[in-house]
C-alpha positions in Angstrom: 245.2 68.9 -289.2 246.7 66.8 -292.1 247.7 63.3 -291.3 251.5 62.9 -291.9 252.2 61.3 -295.3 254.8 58.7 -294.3 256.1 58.5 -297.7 257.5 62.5 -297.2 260.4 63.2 -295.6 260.7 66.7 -293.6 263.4 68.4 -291.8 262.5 70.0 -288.6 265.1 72.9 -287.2 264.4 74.5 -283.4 266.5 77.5 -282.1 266.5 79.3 -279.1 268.0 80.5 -275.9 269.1 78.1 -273.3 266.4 76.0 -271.4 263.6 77.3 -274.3 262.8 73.8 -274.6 264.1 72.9 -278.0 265.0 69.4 -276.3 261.3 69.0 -275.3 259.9 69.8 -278.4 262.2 68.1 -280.8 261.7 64.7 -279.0 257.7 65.4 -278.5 257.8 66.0 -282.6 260.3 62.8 -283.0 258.3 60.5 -280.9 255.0 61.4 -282.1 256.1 61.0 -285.7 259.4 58.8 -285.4 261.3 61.4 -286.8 265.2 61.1 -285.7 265.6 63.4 -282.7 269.5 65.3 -283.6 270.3 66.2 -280.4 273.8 68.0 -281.1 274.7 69.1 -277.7 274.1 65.2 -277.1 276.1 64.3 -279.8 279.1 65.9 -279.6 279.3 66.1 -275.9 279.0 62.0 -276.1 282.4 62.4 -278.8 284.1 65.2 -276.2 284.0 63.1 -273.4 284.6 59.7 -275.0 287.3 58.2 -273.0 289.1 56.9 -275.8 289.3 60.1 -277.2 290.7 62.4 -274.4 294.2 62.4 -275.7 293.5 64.1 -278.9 294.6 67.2 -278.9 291.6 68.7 -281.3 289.3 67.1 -278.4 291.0 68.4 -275.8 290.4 72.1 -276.9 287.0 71.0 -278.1 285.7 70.0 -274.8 287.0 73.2 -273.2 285.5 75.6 -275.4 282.6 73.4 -274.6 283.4 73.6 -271.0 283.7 77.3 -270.9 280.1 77.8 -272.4 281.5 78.5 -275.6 281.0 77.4 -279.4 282.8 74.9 -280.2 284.6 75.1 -283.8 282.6 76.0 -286.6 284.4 73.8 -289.4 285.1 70.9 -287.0 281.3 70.7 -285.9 279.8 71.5 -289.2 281.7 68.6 -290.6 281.0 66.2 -287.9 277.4 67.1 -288.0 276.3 67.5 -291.6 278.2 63.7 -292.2 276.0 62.6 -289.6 272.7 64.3 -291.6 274.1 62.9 -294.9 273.6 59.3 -293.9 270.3 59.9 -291.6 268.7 61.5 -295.5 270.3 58.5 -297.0 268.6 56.2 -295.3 265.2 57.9 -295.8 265.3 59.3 -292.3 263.4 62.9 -291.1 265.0 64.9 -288.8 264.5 66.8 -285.9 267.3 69.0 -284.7 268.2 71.6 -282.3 271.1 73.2 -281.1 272.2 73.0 -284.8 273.0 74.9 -286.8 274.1 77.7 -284.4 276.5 80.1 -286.7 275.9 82.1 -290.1 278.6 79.1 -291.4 277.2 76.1 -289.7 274.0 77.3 -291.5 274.8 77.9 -294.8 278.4 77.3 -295.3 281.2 79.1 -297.7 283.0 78.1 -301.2 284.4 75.4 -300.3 281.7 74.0 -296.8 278.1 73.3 -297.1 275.9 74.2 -294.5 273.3 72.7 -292.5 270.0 74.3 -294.7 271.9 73.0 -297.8 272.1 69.4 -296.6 268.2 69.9 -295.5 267.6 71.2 -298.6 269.4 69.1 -301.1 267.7 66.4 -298.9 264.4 67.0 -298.2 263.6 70.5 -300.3 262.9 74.0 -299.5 258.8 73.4 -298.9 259.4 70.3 -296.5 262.2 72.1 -294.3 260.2 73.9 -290.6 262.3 76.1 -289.1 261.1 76.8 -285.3 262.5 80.0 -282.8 261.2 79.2 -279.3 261.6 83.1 -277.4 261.6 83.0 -273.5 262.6 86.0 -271.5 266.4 86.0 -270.3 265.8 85.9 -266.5 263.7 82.3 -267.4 266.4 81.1 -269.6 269.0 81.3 -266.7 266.4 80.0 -264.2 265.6 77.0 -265.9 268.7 75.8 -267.0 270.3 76.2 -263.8 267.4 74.0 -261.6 268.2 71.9 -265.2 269.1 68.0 -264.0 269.0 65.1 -266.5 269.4 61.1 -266.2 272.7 60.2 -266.3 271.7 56.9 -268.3 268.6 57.8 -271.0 269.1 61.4 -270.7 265.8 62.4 -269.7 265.5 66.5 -268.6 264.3 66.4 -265.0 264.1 69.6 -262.5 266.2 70.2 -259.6 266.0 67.3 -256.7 265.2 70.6 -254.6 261.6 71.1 -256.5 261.1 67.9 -257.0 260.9 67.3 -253.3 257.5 69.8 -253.9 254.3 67.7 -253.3 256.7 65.0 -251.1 258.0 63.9 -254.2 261.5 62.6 -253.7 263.9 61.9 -256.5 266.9 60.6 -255.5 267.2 58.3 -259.4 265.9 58.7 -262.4 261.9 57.4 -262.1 262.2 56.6 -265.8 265.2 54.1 -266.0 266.5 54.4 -262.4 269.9 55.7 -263.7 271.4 58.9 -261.2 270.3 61.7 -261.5 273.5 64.6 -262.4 273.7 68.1 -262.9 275.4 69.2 -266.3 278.4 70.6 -265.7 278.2 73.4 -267.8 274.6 74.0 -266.5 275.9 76.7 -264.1 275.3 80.6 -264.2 278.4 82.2 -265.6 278.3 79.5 -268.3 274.7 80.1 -269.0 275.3 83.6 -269.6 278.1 83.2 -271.6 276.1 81.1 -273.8 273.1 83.5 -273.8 275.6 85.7 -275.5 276.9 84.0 -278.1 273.3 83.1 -278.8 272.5 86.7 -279.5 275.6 87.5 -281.0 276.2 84.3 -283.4 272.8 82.3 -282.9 270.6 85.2 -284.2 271.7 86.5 -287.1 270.9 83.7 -289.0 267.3 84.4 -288.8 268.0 87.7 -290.4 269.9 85.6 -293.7 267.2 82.7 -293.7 264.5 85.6 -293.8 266.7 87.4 -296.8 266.3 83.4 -298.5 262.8 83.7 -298.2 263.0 80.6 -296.1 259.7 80.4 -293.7 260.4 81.4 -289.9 257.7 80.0 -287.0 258.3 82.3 -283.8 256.7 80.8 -280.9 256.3 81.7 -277.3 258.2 79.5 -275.6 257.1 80.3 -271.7 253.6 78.2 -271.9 253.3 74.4 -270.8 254.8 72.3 -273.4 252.0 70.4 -274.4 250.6 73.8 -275.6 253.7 75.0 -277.4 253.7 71.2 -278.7 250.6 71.8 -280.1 250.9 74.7 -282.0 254.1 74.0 -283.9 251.7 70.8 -285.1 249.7 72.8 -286.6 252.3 74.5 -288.4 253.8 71.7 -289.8 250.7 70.0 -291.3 248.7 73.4 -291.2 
């Protein structure tokens, strides 16, 4: 394996299902090689529920669609996000993204709208972009997300308080900041499926148009331990 020339930029892309792990491996990848860890959901949920923001009414429906376990809107996210990519590329930055892009248009845009892969692009070029599809069965999708808890202060994913209690360990706050430990609230089952839809529906046919671009697709299992899976998308990267 090559060491990572510091002086090269590269722009990572995960996708997959719910509770694949895209989180995991995006901030394995970002801490190992302080690349900037994009995490979208993060981000927009932290603009959705901003206090200061609730009366908008372009918020408002935002955060329901959210809510629902649906996409939020195309052109509102692609803007929001790909202003955000501009000035992480402008100040020399990699990135590491996942649950971005997510639609044909967040990916590559219209007339008018670029997409994500042209940002990457135009940023970082075609041979330095790694585009990653972690696959895990349905059944595990909805089983992990839904025993899915994270710290309600750094964020950190952490299993349900129920499993945790396995081997007497007792979680009752976070054992990595001591912040609470929540549930996300659109970490339940009817949401999760909803999501596992639009995944196929809207998520997926992108890799059929990146393919068509002759950009470079790395399918991995995404069931083993991540330290495996972290291991093996190394080596693709600096293969």
């Amino acid at each position: 394996m090559k060491n990572l020339d510091r002086n090269k930029m590269v722009g990572v892309i995960f996708f997959g299902p719910q509770g694949s792990g895209k989180g995991t491996q995006a901030k394995l990848l970002a801490d190992k090689f302080d690349f900037f860890h994009f995490d979208s959901g993060g981000y927009l949920r932290k603009i959705l529920y901003d206090p200061k923001l609730q009366k908008n009414k372009i918020i408002r429906r935002e955060r329901r669609l959210n809510e629902a376990g649906k996409l939020n809107s195309e052109l509102w996210v692609t803007k929001i996000v790909n202003q955000r990519f501009k000035e992480l590329i402008d100040l020399g930055q990699s990135i590491v993204t996942e649950g971005f892009p997510r639609t044909l248009f967040e990916t590559f845009g219209d007339k008018k709208t670029k997409g994500a892969i042209d940002i990457f692009e135009k940023g970082y070029g075609r041979n330095n972009i790694f585009i990653f599809v972690l696959n895990i069965p349905e059944k595990e999708s909805i089983k992990r997300t839904t025993q899915r808890f994270i710290c309600s202060i750094c964020k950190a994913p952490l299993l349900s308080p129920k499993l945790l209690r396995l081997g007497r360990i007792k979680f009752k706050i976070c054992p990595f900041c001591g912040g609470k430990i929540v549930h996300r609230v659109d970490d339940n089952r009817e949401t999760i499926i909803t999501r596992l839809k639009e995944y196929k529906q809207r998520t997926q046919p992108i890799f059929k148009e990146l393919k068509k671009r002759k950009y470079k697709i790395y399918r991995i299992d995404g069931t083993p331990m991540p330290a495996e899976i972290h291991q093996k998308i190394i080596a693709k990267i600096f293969k």
